[in-house]
C-alpha positions in Angstrom: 21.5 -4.8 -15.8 22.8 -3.9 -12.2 23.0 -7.4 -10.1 20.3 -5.5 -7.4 17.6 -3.4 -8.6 17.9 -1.2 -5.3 21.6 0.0 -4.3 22.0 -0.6 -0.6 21.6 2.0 1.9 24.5 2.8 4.0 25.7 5.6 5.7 27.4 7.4 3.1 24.4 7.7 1.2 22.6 8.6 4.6 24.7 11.6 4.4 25.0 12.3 1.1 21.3 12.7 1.1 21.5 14.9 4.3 24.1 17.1 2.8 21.8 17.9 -0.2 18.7 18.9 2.0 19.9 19.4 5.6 16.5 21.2 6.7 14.7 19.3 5.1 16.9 15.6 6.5 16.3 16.8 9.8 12.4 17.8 10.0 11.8 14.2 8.8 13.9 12.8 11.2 12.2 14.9 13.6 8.5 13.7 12.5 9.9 10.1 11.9 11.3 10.2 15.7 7.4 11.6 16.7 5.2 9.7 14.7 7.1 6.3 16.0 7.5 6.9 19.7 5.1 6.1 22.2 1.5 7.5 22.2 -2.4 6.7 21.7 -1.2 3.8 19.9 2.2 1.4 22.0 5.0 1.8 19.0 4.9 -1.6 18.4 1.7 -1.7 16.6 3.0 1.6 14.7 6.3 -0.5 13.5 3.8 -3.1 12.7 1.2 -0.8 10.7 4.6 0.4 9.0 5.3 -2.6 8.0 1.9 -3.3 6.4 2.2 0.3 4.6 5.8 -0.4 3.3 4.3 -3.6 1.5 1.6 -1.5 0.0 3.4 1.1 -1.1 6.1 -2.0 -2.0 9.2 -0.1 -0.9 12.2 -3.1 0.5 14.3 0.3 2.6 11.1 0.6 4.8 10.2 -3.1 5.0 13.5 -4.3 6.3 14.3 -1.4 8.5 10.6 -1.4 10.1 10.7 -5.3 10.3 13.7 -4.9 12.9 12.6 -2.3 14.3 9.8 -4.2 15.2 11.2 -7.3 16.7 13.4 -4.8 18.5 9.8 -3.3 19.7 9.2 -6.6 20.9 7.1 -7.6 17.4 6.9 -11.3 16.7 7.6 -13.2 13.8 3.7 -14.3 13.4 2.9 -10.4 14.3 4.7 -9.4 11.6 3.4 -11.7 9.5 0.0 -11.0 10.2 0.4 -7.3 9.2 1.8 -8.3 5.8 -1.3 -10.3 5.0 -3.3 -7.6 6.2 -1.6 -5.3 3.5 -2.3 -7.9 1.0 -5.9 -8.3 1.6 -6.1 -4.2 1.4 -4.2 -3.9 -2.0 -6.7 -7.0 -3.3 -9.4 -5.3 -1.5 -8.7 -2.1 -3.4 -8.8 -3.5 -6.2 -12.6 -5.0 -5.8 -13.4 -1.9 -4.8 -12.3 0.2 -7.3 -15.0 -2.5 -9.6 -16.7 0.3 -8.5 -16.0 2.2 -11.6 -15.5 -0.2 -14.3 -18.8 -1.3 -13.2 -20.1 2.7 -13.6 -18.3 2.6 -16.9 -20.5 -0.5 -18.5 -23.5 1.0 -17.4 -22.9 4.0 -19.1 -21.5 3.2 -22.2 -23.9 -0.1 -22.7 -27.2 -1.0 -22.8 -28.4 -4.6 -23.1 -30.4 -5.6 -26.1 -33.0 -7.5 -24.9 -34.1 -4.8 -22.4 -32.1 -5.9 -19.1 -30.6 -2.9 -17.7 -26.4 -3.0 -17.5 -26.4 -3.7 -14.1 -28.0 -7.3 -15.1 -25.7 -7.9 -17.5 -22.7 -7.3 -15.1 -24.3 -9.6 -12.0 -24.4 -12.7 -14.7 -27.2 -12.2 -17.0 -24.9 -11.8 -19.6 -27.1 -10.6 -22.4 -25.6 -9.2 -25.8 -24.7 -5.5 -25.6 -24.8 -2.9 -28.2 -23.1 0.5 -27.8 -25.5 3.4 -26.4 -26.8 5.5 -29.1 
């Protein structure tokens, strides 16, 4: 097993990956350069709503390199650790809300016994289910 899951990201692999796709390197350099300059929203709240994205979509390239560019944005430490926990409490608060369809699954593939409807049975009642017939 390699000593780091993720190999480091230098410049040769910069432009090894620009050599492959030149076009394509430079349009997202292009909309990385616009989406992150100055606008509706000051570009240190986008480096910090970067940084909350990178921890959702867990990826440690775009957490360290929008982390400094961040405090280079004039970010502080407690800023930026505000918009991790806010990233945390959205991938926790996905996964509440997605009860949504567990929750549609019991109701339609149970049915209590004693005559409660599913919906009961899921909000505590707890009575003994039978498959639907």
């Amino acid at each position: 097993m390699p000593e780091n899951l993720y190999p480091p990201h230098t410049a040769r692999t910069a432009r090894r990956r620009r050599s492959l796709a030149p076009k394509t390197d430079a349009a997202f350099a292009e909309l990385s350069e616009r989406v992150f300059a100055e606008g509706a929203l000051p570009a240190k709240t986008k480096e910090l709503i970067a940084i909350a994205v990178a921890h959702v979509t867990q990826c440690p390239y775009c957490i360290r390199s929008h982390t400094r560019r961040a405090l280079r944005r004039g970010a502080t430490a407690e800023e930026i650790m505000e918009s991790i926990w806010i990233a945390a409490e959205m991938r926790a608060g996905a996964a509440v809300a997605h009860a949504a369809i567990a929750i549609d699954a019991m109701e339609s593939e149970v049915l209590p016994r004693n005559g409660n409807t599913a919906t009961n049975a899921v909000q505590g009642a707890a009575p003994e289910l039978r498959p639907r017939t």
